[in-house]
N, C-alpha and C positions, 0 to 999 in steps of 0.2 A: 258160674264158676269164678274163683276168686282166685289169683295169684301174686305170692308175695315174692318180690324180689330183694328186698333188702330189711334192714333194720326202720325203717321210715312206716312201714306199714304198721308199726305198735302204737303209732301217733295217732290211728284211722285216716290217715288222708290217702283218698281213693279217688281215680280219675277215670273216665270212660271217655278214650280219646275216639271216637268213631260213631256220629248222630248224627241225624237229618232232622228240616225243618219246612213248613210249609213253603220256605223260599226254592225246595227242591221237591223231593216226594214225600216230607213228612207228614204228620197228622197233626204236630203238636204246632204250635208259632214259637216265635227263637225266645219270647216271654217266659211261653209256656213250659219250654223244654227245660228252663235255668227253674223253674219255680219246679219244676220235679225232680232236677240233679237235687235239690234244697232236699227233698221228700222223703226222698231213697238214700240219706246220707253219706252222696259224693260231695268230695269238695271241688274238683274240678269233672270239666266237660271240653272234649273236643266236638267244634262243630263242624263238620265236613260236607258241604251240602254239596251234592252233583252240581259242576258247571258253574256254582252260584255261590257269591258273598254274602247279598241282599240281606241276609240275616242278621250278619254278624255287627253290625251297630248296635242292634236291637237289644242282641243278645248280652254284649258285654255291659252297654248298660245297665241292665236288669242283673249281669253276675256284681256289678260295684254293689249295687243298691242290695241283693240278697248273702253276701261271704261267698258268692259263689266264682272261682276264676274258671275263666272262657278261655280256653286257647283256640285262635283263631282259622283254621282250616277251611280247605277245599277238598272235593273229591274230582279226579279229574278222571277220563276213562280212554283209553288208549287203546291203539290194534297196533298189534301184530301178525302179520298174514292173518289167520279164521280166529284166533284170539283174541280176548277181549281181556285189558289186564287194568286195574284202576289203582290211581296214585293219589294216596294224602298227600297234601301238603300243609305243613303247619308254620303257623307265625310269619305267612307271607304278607309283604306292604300289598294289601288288599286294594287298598282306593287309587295305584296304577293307572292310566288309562289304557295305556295300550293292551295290561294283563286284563281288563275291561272289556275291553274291545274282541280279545281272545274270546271273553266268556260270552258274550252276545253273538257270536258267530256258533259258536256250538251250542250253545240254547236256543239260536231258530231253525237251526238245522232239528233242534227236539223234535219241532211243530210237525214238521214234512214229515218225519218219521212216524209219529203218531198218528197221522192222516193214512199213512200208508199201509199201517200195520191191521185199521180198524178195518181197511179194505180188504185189506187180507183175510182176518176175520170174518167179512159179511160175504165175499165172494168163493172162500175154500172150506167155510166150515156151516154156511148158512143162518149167522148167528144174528139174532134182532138186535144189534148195538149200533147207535152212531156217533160220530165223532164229536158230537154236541154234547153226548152224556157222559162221555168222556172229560169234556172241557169241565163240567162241572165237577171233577174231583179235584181239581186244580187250582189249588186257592194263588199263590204269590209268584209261583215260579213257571215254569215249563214242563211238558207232560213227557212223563216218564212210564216203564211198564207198569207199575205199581198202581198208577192213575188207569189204565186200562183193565189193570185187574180188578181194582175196586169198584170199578164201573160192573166188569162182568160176575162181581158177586154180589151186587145191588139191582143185577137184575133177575139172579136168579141160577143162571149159567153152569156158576161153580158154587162150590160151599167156600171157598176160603180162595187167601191169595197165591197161597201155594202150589195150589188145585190150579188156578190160573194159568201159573206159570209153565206146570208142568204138563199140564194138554195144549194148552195152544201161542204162549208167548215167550218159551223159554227159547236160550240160542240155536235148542237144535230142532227148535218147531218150526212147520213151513211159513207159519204166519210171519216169524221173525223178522225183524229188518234192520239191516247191522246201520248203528251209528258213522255221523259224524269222523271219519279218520284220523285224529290227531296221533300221529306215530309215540310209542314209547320213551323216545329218545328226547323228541319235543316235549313231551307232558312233563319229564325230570328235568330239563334244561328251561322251561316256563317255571315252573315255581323256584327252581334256584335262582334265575334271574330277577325272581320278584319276591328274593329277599329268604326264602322258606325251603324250609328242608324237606324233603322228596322221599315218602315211606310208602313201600310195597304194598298196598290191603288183600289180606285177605289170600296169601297164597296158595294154601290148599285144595280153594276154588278154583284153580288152574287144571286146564284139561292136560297139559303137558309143564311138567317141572324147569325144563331150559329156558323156559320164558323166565325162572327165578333168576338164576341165573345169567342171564341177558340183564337183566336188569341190574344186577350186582354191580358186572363189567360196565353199564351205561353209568354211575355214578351213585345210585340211589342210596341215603343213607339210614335206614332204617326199615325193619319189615315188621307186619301187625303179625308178630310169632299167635298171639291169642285172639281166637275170635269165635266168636258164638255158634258158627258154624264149620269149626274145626273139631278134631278128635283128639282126644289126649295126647294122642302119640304126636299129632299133629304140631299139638303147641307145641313138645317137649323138643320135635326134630327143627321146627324152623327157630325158635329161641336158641338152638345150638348153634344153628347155622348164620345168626343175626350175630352171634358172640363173636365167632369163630374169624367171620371177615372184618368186625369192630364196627358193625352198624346198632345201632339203637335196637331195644326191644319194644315194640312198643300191642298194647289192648285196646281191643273196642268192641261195644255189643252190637255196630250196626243198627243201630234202634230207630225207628221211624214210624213209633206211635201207636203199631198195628195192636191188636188184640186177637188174642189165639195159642192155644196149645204149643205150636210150634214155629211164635214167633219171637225175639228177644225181647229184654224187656230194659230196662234203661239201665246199668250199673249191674247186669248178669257178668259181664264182664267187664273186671275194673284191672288197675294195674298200680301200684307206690307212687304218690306226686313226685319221687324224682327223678322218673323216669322224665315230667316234664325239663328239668335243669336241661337234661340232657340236649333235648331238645331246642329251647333259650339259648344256650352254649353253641350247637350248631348253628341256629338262625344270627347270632352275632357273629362268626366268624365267615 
């Protein structure tokens, strides 16, 4: 799905602020991910890898060298009470240390959880998977559900990763095992501190609406009104509601390489480059 918000879209310049890369759970490397925004005729990419930067070196070099511009992100994932609610942030001073130091605390806490969850699996559901086959879908970064899933459709388990999720790793499976705690209020008050503007993903996916809202009141400046896994109506109410308070609109297809009928695919969802300004303009003031 494609949405044009201004007069900048007759130009073609198209961005898909919302991808992952083998530094988190993606399939592609931050190389690979720039030589496909090239393919699919985006000019820009945002790269928001869970927990991780690692990538984004890689990446922008590889966007000088192909016309491709890289805006620099994170995806960060946050609780409130039994909610799970996750924050871009874009154009934060990445090489920080202490924003560093942040992310290596919540990337070894992945590890425990991973080990935990496979337990969960081999002990509640009798499943032939170990934590070793796991590690193996894990190329650069730390193991996330995606890395579990992949595991249990390579061994046969499920047909796809969806199938995964939804019998035995989604939030409301017993297998599940809640993350890392970083409060909502910390994940928007971490990237504003390290420079980057603080956007909502993905609200739709919300089991409960007030957590938008919470977040609004925490400071957050921008929501992903579009995403791959919204409905129409969905884009059209949180773009209303992104205007209405003067936060940014911002798209992303969530892409992370999978293949599949019902997976996204890179620039399914794009959004006008200047929705980036907008963004630039925030991160400078």
């Amino acid at each position: 799905m494609t949405f044009n918000f201004d007069a900048q879209s007759k130009k073609g310049c198209f961005a898909d602020l919302h991808t992952h890369t083998t530094a988190s759970d993606g399939l592609l490397t931050p190389s690979q991910l720039v030589m496909e925004a090239l393919r699919v005729g985006l000019k820009a990419i945002g790269i928001t890898d869970h927990d991780s930067t690692d990538g984004l070196n890689q990446a922008m070099e590889e966007g000088q060298r192909l016309g491709i511009q890289v805006i620099p992100g994170v995806e960060l994932n946050t609780q409130v009470d039994d909610e799970e609610i996750h924050i871009l942030g874009y154009y934060i001073h990445h090489d920080l240390p202490w924003f560093q130091d942040m992310l290596e605390t919540i990337r070894h806490s992945r590890w425990t959880r991973a080990r935990k969850m496979v337990e969960n699996l081999r002990r509640m559901y009798n499943l032939n998977i170990s934590f070793e086959e796991v590690e193996q879908e894990v190329t650069d970064g730390a193991p996330g559900r995606p890395h579990i899933a992949r595991a249990l459709v390579k061994k046969g388990i499920v047909k796809d990763v969806a199938e995964a999720f939804e019998k035995y790793i989604g939030t409301d499976c017993p297998a599940y095992e809640p993350r890392y705690r970083l409060t909502l209020e910390e994940g928007i008050k971490a990237i504003k501190d390290a420079g980057g503007v603080p956007v909502l993903a993905h609200p739709g996916l919300l089991k409960d609406q007030k957590y938008t809202m919470m977040a609004i009141e925490l400071g957050i400046q921008g929501i992903e009104a579009i995403h791959s896994k919204h409905t129409p109506e969905q884009c059209e109410y949180y773009s209303i509601l992104a205007t209405k308070h003067g936060l940014v609109v911002t798209a992303g297809s969530d892409y992370h390489g999978e293949e599949g009928e019902d997976m996204p695919k890179l620039g399914d969802v794009k959004i006008c480059c200047s929705v980036i300004e907008q963004l630039k303009n925030l991160a400078k003031k």
